[in-house]
C-alpha positions in Angstrom: 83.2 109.4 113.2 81.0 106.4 113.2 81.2 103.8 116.4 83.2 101.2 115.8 85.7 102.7 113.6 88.9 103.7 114.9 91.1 106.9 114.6 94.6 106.9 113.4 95.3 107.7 117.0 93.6 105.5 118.8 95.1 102.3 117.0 95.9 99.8 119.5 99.0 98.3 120.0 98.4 94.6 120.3 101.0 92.5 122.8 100.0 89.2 121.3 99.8 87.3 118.0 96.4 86.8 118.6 95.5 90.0 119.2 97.2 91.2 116.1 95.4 88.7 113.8 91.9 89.7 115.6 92.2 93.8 114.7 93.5 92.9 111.3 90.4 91.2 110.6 88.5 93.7 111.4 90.1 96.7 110.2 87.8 99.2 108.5 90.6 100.8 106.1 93.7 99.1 104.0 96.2 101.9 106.3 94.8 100.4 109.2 95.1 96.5 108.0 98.3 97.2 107.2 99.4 98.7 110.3 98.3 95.7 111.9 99.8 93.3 109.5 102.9 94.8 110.5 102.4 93.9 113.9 101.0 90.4 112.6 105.0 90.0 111.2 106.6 91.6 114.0 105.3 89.5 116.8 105.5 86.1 114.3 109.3 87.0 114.2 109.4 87.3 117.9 107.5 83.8 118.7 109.9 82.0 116.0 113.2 83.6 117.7 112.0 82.2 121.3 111.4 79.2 119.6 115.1 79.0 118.0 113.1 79.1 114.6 115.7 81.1 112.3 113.3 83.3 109.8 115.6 83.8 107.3 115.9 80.1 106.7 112.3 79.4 106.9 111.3 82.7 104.7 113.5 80.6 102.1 112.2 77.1 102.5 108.8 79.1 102.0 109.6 80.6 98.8 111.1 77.5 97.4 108.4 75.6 98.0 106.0 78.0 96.5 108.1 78.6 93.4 108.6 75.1 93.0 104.6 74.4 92.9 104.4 77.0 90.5 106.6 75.3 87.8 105.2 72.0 88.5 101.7 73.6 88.1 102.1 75.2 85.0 106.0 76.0 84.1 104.6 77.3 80.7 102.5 80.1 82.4 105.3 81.4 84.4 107.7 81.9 81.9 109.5 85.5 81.6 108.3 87.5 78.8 111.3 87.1 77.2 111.1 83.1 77.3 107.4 83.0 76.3 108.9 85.6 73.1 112.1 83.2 72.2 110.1 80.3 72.8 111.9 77.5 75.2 115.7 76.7 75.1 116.9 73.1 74.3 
């Protein structure tokens, strides 16, 4: 094993958002940034509940937003295969 690189055994458990984001970043395999991603999302979930921030609610507003962009972007280039094949509806 080379220094710097970390074992599966040896990953860290980080206690803060901050911590989490910092050994993501630097995360020699994709096993090991996702590990840490995981701990990214767990600890984000945490800081929104002790803010009163329900997830679910924002996790929507999110995705409506970035769907929205999308069809305003393009809304050709998005279509389902099936649209771009029958052409659009009237």
């Amino acid at each position: 094993m080379e220094s710097g690189e970390i074992e599966t055994n040896e990953r860290r458990v980080p206690e803060t958002l901050e911590d989490a984001y910092e050994l993501r970043d630097v995360s020699a395999t994709p096993e090991e940034w996702n590990y840490y991603q995981e701990h990214v999302y767990r600890l984000r979930g945490k800081e929104y509940r002790s803010r009163g921030i329900r997830t679910d609610l924002s996790v929507g507003r999110r995705e409506w937003r970035r769907a929205s962009a999308l069809r305003a972007e393009d809304a050709g280039a998005h279509r389902t295969w099936w649209g771009r094949l029958l052409g659009r509806r009237k």
